[in-house]
Short mmCIF file of the C-alpha atoms (twelve columns), coordinates in Angstrom:
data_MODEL
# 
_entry.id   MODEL 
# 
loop_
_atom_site.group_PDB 
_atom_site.id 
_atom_site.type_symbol 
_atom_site.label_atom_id 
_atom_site.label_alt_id 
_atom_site.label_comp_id 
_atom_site.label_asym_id 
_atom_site.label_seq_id 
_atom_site.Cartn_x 
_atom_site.Cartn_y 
_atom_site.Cartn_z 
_atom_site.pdbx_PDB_model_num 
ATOM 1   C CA . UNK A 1   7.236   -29.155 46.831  1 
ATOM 2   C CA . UNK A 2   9.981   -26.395 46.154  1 
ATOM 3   C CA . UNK A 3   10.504  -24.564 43.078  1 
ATOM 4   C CA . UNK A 4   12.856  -26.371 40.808  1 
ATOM 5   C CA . UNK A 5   15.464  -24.313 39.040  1 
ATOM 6   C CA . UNK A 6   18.020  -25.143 36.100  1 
ATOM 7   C CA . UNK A 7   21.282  -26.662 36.497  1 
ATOM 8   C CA . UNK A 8   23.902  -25.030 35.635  1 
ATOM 9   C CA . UNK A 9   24.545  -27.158 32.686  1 
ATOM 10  C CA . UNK A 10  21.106  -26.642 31.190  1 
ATOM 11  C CA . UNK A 11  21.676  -22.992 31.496  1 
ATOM 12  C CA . UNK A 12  24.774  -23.433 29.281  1 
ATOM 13  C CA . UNK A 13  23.166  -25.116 26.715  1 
ATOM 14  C CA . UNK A 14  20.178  -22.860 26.494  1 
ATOM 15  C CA . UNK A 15  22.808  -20.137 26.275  1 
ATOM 16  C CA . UNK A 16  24.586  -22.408 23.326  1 
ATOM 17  C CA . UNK A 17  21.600  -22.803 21.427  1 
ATOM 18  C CA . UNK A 18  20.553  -19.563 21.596  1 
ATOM 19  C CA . UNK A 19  23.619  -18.212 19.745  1 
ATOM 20  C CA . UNK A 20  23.234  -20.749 17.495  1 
ATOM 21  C CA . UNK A 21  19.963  -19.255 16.069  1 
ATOM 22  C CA . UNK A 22  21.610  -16.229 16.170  1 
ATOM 23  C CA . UNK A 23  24.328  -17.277 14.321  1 
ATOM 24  C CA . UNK A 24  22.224  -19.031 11.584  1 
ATOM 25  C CA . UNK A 25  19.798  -16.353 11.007  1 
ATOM 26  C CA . UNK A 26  22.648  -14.166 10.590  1 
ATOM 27  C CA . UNK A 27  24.017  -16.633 7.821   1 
ATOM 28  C CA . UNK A 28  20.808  -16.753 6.167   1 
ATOM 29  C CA . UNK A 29  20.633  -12.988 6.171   1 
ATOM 30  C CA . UNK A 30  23.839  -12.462 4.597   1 
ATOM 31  C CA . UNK A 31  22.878  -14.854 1.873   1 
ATOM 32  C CA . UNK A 32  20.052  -12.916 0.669   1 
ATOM 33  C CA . UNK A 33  20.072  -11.418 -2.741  1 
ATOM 34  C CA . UNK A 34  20.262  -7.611  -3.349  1 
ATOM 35  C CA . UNK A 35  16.890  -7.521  -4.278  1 
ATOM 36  C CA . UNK A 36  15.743  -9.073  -0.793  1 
ATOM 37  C CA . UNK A 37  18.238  -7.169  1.113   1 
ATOM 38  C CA . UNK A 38  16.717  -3.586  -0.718  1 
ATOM 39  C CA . UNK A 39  13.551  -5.102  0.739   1 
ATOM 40  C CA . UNK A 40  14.819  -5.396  4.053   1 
ATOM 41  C CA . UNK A 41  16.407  -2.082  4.003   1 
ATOM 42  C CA . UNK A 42  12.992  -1.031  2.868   1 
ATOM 43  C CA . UNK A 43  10.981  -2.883  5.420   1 
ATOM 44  C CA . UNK A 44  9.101   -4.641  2.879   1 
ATOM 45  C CA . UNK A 45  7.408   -1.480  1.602   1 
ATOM 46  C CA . UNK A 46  7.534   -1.515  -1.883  1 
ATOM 47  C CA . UNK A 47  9.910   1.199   -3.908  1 
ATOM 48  C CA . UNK A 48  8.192   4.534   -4.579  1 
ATOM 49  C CA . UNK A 49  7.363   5.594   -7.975  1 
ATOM 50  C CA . UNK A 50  6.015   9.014   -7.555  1 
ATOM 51  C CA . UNK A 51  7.090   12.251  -5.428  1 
ATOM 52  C CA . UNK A 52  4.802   11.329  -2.820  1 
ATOM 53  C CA . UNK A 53  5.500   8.161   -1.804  1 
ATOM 54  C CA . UNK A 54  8.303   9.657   -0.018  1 
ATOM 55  C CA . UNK A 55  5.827   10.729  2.822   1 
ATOM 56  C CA . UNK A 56  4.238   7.598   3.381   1 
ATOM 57  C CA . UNK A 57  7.639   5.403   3.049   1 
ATOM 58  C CA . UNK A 58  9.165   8.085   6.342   1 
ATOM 59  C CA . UNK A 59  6.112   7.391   8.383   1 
ATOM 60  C CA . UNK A 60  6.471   3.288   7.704   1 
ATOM 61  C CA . UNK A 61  10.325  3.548   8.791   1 
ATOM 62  C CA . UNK A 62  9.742   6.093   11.974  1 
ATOM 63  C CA . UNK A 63  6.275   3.831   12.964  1 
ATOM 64  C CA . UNK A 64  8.638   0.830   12.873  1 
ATOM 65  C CA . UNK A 65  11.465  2.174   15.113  1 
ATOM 66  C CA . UNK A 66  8.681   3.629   17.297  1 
ATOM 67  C CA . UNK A 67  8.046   0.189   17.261  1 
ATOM 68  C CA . UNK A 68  11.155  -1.165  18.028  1 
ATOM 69  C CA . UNK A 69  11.917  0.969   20.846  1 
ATOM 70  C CA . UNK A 70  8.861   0.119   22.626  1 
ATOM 71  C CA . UNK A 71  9.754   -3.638  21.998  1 
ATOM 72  C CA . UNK A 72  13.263  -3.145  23.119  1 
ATOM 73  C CA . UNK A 73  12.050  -0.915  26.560  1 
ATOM 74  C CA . UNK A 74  8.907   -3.856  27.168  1 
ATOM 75  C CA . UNK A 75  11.094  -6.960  26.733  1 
ATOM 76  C CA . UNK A 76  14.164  -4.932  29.023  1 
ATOM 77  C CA . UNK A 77  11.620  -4.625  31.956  1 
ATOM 78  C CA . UNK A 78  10.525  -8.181  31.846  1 
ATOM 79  C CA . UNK A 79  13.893  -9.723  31.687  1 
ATOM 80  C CA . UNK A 80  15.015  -6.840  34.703  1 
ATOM 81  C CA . UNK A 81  11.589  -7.777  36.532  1 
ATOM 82  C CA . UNK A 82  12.405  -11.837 36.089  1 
ATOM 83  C CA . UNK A 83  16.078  -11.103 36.946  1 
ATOM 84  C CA . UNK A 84  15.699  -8.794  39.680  1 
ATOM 85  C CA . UNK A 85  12.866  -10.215 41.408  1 
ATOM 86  C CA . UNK A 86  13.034  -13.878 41.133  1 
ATOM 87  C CA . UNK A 87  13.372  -16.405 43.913  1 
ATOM 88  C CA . UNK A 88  16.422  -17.109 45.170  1 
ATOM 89  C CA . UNK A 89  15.615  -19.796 47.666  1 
ATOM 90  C CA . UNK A 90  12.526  -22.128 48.580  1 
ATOM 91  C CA . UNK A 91  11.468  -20.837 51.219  1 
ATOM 92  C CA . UNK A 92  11.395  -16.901 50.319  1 
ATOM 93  C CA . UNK A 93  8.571   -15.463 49.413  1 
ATOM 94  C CA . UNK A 94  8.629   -11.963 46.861  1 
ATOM 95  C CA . UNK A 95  7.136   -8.727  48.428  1 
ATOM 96  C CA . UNK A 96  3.261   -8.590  47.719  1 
ATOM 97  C CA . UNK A 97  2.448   -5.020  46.111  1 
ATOM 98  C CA . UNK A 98  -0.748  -5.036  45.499  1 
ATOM 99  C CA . UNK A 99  -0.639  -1.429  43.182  1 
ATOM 100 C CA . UNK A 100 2.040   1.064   42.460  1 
ATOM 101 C CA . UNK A 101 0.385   4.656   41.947  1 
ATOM 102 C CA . UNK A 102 3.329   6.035   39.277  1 
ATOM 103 C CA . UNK A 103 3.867   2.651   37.711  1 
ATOM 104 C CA . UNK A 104 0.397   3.193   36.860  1 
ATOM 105 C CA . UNK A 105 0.142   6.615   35.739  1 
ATOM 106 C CA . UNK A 106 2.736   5.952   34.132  1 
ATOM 107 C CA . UNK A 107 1.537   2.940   31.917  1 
ATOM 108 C CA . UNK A 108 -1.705  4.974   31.260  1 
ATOM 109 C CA . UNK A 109 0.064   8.381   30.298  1 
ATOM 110 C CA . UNK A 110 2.693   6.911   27.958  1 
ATOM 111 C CA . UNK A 111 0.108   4.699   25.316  1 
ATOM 112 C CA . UNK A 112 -2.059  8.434   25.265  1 
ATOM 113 C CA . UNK A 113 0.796   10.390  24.574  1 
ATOM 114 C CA . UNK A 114 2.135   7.694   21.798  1 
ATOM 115 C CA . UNK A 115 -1.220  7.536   20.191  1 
ATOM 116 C CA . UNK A 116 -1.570  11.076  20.052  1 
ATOM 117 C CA . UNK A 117 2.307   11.276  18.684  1 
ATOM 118 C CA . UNK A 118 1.433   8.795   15.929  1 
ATOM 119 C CA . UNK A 119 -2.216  10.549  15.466  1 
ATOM 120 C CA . UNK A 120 -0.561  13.658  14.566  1 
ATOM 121 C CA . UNK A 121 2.096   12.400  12.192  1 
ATOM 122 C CA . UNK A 122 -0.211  10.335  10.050  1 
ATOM 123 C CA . UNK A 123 -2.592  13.540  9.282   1 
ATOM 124 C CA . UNK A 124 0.626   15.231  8.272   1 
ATOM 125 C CA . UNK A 125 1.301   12.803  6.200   1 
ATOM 126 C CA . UNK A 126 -2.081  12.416  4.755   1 
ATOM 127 C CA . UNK A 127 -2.259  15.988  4.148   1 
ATOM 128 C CA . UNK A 128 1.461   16.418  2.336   1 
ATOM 129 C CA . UNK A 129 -0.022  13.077  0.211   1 
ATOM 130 C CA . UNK A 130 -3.615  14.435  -0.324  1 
ATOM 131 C CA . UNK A 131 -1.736  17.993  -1.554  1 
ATOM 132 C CA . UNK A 132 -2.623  19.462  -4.657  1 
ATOM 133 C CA . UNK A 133 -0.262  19.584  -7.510  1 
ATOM 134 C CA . UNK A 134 2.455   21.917  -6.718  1 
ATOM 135 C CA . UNK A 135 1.576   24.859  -9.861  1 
ATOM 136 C CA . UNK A 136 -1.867  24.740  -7.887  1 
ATOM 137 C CA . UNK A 137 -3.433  22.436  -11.540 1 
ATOM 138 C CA . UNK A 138 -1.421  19.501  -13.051 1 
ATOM 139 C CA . UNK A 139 0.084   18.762  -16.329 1 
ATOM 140 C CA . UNK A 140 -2.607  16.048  -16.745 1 
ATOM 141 C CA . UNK A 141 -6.134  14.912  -16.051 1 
ATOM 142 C CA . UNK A 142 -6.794  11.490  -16.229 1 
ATOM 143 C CA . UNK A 143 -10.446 10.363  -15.651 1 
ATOM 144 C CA . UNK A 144 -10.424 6.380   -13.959 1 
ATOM 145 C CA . UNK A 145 -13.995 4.491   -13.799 1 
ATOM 146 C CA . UNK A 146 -13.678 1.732   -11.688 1 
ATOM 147 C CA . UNK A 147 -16.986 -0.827  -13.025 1 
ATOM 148 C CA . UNK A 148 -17.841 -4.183  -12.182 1 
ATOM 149 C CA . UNK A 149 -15.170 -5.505  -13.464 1 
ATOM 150 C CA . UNK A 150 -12.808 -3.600  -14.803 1 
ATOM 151 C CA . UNK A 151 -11.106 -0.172  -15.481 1 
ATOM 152 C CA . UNK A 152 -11.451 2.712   -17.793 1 
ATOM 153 C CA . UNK A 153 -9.346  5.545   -18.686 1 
ATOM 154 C CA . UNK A 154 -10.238 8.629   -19.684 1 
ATOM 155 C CA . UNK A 155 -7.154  11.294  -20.942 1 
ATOM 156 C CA . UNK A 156 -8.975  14.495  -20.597 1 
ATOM 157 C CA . UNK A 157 -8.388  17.681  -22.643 1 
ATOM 158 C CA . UNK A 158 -5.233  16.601  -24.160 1 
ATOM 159 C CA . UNK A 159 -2.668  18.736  -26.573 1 
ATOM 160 C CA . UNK A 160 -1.202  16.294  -27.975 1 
ATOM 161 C CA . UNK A 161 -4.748  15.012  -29.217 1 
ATOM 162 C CA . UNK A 162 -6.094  19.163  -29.795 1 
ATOM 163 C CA . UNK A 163 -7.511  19.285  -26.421 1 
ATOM 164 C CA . UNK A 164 -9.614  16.267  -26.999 1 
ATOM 165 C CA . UNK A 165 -11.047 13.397  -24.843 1 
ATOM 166 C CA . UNK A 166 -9.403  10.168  -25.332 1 
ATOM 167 C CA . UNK A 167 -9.811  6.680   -23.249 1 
ATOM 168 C CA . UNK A 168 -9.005  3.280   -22.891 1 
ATOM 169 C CA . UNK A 169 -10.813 0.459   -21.643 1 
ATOM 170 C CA . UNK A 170 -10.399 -3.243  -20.464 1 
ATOM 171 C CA . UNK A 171 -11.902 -6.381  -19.592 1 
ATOM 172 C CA . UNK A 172 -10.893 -9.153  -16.796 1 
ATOM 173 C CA . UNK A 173 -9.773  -11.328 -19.350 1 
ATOM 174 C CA . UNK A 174 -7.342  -8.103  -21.411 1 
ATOM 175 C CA . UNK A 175 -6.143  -5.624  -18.575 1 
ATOM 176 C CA . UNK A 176 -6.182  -1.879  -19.323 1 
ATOM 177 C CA . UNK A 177 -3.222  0.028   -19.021 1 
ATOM 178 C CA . UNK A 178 -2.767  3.579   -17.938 1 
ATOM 179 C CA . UNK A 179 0.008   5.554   -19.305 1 
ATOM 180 C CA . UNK A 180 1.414   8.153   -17.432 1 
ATOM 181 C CA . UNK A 181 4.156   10.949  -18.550 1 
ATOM 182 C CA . UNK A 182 7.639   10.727  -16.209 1 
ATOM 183 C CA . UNK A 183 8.253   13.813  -14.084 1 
ATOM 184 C CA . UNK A 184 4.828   15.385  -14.887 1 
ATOM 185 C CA . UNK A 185 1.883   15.931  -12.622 1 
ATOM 186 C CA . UNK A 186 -0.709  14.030  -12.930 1 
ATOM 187 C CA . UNK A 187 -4.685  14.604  -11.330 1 
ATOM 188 C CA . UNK A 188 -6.430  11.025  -10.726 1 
ATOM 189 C CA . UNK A 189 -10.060 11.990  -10.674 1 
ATOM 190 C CA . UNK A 190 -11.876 9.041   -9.356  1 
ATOM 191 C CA . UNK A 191 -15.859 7.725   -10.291 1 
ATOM 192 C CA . UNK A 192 -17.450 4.088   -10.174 1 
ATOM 193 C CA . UNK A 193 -21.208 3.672   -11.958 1 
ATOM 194 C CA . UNK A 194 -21.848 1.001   -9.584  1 
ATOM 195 C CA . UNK A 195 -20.337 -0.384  -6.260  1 
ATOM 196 C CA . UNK A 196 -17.038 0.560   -4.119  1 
ATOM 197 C CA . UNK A 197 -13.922 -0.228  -5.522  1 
ATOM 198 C CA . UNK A 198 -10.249 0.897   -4.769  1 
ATOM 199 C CA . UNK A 199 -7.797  2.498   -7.099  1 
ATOM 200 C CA . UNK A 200 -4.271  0.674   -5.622  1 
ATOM 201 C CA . UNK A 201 -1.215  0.770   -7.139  1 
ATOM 202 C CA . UNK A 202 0.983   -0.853  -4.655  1 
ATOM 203 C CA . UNK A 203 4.481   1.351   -6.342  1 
ATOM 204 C CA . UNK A 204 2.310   4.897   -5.607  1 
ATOM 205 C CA . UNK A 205 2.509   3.750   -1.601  1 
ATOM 206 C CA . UNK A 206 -1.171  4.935   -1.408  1 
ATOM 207 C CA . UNK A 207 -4.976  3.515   -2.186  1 
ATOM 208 C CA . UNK A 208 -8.129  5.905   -2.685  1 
ATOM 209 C CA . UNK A 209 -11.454 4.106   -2.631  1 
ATOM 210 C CA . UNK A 210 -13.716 4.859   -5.694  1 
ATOM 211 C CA . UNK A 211 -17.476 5.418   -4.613  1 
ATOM 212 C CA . UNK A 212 -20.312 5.713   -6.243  1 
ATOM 213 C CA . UNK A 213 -21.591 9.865   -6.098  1 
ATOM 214 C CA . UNK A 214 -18.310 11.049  -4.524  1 
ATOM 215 C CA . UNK A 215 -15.714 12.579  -6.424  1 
ATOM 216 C CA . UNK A 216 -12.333 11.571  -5.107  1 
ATOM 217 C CA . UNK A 217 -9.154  12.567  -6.378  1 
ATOM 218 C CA . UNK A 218 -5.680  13.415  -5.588  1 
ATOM 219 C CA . UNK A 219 -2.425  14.127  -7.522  1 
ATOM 220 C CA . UNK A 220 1.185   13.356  -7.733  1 
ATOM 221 C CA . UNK A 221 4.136   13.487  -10.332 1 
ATOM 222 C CA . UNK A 222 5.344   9.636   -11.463 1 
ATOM 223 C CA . UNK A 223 9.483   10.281  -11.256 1 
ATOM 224 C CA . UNK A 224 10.717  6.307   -12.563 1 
ATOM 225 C CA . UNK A 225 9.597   5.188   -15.624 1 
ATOM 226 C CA . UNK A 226 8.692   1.515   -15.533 1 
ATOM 227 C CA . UNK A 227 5.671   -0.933  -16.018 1 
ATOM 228 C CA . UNK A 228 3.593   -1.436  -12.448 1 
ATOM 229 C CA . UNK A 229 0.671   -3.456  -11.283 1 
ATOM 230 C CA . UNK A 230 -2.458  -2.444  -10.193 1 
ATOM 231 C CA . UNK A 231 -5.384  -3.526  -8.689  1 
ATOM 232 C CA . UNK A 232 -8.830  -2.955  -7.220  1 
ATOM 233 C CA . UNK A 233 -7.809  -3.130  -2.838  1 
ATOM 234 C CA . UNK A 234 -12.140 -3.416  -1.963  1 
ATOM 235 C CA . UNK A 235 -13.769 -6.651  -2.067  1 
ATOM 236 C CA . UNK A 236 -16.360 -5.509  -4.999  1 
ATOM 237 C CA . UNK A 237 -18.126 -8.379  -6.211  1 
ATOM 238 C CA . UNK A 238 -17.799 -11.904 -8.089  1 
ATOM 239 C CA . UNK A 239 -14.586 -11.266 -10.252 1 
ATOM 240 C CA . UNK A 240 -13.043 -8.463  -7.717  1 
ATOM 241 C CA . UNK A 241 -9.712  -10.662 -7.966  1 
ATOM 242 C CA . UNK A 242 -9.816  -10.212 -11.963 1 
ATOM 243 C CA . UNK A 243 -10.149 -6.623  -11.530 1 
ATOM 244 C CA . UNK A 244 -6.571  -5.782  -12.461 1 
ATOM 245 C CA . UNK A 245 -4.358  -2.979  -14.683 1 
ATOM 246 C CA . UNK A 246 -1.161  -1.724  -15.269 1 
ATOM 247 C CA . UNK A 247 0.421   1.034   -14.674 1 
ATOM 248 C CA . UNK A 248 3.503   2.474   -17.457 1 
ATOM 249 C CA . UNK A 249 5.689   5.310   -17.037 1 
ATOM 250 C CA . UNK A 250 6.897   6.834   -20.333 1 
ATOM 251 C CA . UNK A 251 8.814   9.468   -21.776 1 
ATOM 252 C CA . UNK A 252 6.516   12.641  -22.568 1 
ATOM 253 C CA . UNK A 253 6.857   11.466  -26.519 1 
ATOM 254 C CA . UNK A 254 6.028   8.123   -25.354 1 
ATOM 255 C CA . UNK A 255 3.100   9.307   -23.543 1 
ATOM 256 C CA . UNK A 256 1.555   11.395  -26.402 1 
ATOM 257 C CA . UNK A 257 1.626   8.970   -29.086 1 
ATOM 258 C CA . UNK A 258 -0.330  6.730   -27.162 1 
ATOM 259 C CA . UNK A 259 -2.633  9.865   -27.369 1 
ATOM 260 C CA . UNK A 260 -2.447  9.620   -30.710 1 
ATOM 261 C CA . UNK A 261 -2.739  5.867   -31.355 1 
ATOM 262 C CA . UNK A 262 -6.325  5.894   -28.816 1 
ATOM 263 C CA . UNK A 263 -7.453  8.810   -31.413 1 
ATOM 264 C CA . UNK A 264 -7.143  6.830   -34.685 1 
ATOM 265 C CA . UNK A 265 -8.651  4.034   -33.258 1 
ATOM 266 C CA . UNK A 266 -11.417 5.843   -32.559 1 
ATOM 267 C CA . UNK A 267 -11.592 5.892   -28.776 1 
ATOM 268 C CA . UNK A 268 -12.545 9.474   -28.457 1 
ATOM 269 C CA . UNK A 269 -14.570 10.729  -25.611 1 
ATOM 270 C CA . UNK A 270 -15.585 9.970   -22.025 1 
ATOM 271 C CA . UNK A 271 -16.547 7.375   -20.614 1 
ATOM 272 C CA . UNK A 272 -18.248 6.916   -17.772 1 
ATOM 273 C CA . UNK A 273 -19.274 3.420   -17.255 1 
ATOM 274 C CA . UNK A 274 -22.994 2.433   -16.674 1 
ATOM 275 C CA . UNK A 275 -24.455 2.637   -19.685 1 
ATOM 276 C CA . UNK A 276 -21.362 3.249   -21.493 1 
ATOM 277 C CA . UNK A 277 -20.333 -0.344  -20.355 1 
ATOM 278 C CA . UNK A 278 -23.419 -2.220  -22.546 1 
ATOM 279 C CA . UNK A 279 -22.447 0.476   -25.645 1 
ATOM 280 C CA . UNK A 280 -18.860 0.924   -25.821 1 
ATOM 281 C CA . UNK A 281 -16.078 -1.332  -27.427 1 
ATOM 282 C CA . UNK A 282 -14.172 -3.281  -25.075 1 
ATOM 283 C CA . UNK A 283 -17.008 -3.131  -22.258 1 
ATOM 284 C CA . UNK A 284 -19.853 -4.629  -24.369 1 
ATOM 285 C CA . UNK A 285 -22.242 -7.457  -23.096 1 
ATOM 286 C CA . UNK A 286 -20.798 -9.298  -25.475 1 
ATOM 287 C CA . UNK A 287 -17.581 -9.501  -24.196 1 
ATOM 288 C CA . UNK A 288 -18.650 -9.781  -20.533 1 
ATOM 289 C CA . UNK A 289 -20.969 -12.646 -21.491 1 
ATOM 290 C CA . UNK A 290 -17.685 -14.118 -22.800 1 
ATOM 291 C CA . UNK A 291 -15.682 -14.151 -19.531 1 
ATOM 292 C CA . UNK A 292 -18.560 -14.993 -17.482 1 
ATOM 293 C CA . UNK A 293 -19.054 -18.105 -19.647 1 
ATOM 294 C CA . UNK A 294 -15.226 -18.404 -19.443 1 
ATOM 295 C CA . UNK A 295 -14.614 -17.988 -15.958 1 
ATOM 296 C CA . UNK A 296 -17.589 -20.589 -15.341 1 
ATOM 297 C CA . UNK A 297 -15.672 -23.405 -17.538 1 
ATOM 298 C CA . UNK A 298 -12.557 -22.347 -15.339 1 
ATOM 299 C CA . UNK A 299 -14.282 -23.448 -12.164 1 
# 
């Protein structure tokens, strides 16, 4: 039995209904809202809220028109291969190749040299991200202790407080909130008492895991001010999806009366989690008892 092709009408209509698509999705496009379009234009990365985020948001864009162009040079030799080579008549029968020596070097060769292309661009990325505060020690030290299951705080060696310590603290059921000073740097030193977690804020366009006897840290300068999520990004234990914060941006005068207001309520210090969780206001077994009992009415 011969190969069967298309008529010529069902080529035309295939043709018809493929501009049709076009033509929709191009509709559909154009009736997006700004918001959704700055998220196209953005590629669904979320806007940057610190001087860093820059790096990571240029590596997203040039991975994605690496992307593209391999896409667009793949799907261009298939349609040449099915155009060029297809059969013309029953009885003809393509020329067998059994290898091609450059095709193959080729194929091998180009996926190396991408790999090591992208390789190289991601540590330079990681490195400019990972970068010390620019004046070699930032405006600010801020201590975060990421415990099962929540988030604490910890201002360290603040003016506006007479060099004190000064921290906050939450629960699942009342999320913490860090405040952060616009267009100052900021050092993010990183400690959990118990498991791994993740310190994410999805606006910085970066994640550092918190672990348990490793000091990780890393600094940037916020430049919008603005309220912005946070979360824990490591699957941590039984209320990991509770283990939420927020994130605000302030004006300096902003940022040191909060200072201020953490001092006369008498949250002065460190903490450190552990055994500060079963002592401390805000962390007490008390409290957790609380949400455990309330999160087992909620289920």
């Amino acid at each position: 039995m011969g190969l069967q092709l298309p008529k010529r009408g069902q080529s035309v209509r295939t043709r018809v209904g493929t501009m049709a698509m076009v033509s929709a999705g191009l509709l559909l496009l154009g009736a997006c809202s700004s918001e959704d379009q700055d998220q196209i234009g953005r590629l669904a990365m979320p806007e940057g809220i610190t001087d860093r985020s820059v790096f990571t948001d240029t590596l997203w864009r040039y991975g994605w028109l690496a992307a593209m162009i391999v896409g667009v040079i793949v799907w261009g030799l298939i349609i040449y291969a099915a155009i060029k080579f297809r059969r013309r008549s029953d009885d003809e029968i393509p020329v067998q190749t059994r290898y091609n020596l450059p095709i193959e070097i080729l194929y091998t060769i180009v996926p190396v040299v991408m790999v090591v292309v992208f390789f190289y661009f991601t540590v330079q990325t990681q490195n400019d991200v990972l970068a010390e505060a620019a004046e070699g020690e930032a405006d600010h030290t801020i201590g975060v202790v990421g415990q099962k299951w929540s988030w604490s705080f910890n201002y360290l060696g603040e003016d506006a407080v007479g060099g004190q310590d000064v921290y906050t603290a939450g629960t699942p059921a009342e999320l913490p909130t860090l405040v952060l000073p616009v267009d100052e740097s900021v050092t993010v030193e990183l400690s959990s008492p118990d498991v791994i977690h993740s310190f994410w804020v999805p606006g910085f366009l970066f994640k550092m895991d918190v672990i348990p006897g490793r000091d990780n840290s890393f600094s940037f300068t916020p430049t919008r001010e603005g309220t912005f999520a946070g979360k824990c990004a490591e699957l941590c234990g039984t209320y990991h999806s509770r283990m939420l914060f927020n994130v605000e941006v302030v004006s300096r005068s902003e940022y040191d009366a909060h200072l201020r207001d953490l001092e006369e309520q008498g949250n002065v210090g460190v903490l450190e989690g552990a055994a500060d969780a079963r002592t401390q206001e805000g962390l007490t077994d008390e409290v957790h008892d609380d949400e455990t009992s309330e999160l087992g009415d909620q289920e």
